[in-house]
VMD Tcl script that draws the C-alpha trace (Angstrom):
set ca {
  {6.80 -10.89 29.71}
  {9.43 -13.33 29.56}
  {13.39 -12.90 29.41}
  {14.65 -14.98 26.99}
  {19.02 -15.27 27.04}
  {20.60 -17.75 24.20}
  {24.02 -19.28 24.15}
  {25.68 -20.22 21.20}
  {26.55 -23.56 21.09}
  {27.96 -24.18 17.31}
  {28.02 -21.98 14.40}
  {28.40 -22.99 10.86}
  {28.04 -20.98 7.65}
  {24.69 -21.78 7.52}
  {23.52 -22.76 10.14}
  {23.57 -21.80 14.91}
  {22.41 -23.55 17.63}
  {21.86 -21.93 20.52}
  {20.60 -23.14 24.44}
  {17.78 -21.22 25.06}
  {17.77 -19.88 28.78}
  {15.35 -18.18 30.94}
  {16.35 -16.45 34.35}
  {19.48 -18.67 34.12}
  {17.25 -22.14 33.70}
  {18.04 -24.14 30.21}
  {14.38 -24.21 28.82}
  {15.30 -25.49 25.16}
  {17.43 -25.32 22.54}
  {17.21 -23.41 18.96}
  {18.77 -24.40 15.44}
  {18.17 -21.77 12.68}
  {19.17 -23.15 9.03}
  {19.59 -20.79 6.48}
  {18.73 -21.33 2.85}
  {18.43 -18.97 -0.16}
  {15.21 -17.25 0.82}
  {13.83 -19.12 3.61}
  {15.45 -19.77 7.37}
  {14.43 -22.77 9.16}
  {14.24 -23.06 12.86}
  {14.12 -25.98 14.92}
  {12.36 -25.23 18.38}
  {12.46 -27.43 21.13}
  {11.25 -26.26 24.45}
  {10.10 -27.08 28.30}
  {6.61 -28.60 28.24}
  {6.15 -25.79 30.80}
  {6.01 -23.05 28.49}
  {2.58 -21.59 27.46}
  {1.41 -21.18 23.91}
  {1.86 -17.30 25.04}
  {5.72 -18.21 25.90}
  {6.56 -19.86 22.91}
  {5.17 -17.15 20.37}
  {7.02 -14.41 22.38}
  {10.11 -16.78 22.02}
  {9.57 -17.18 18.05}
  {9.28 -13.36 18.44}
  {12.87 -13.11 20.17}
  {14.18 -15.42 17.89}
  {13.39 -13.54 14.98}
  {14.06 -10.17 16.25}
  {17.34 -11.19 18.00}
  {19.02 -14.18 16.38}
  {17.57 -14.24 12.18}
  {17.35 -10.39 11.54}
  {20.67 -9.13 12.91}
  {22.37 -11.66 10.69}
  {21.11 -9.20 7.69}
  {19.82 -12.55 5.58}
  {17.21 -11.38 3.27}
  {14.76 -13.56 3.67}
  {11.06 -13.90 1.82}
  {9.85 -16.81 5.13}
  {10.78 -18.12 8.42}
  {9.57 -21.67 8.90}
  {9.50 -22.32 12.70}
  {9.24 -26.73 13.13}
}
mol new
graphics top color blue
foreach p $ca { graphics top sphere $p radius 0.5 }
foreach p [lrange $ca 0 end-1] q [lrange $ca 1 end] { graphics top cylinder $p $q radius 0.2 }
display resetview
């Protein structure tokens, strides 16, 4: 199982960006958009990573960076 670590690079009122890091390695980079009832995120990742990798990151993601900002959302549209 993979550690995933972000850094924020710029927040806006509706919208982060974050550097996505793994054991201390830049592997990608996040935005997350949020709209009324859906958040948008923009992945894009290391051509190294597994289809395994990335869903466990999507998982993170979601779990880490969309729910704690208490947005009630009805989707999350990963691009």
């Amino acid at each position: 199982m993979a550690e995933f670590d972000f850094e924020r690079e710029v927040r806006t009122p509706y919208s982060e960006a974050y550097t996505i890091l793994e054991d201390d390695r830049a592997i990608g980079r996040v935005d997350i958009h949020f709209s009324f009832s859906v958040v948008h995120v923009t992945l894009a990742v290391d051509e190294s990573l597994t289809q395994g990798s990335i869903q466990e990151l999507i998982n993170t993601i979601d779990d880490e960076l969309v729910d704690v900002v208490g947005v009630n959302r009805e989707e999350l549209i990963v691009h």
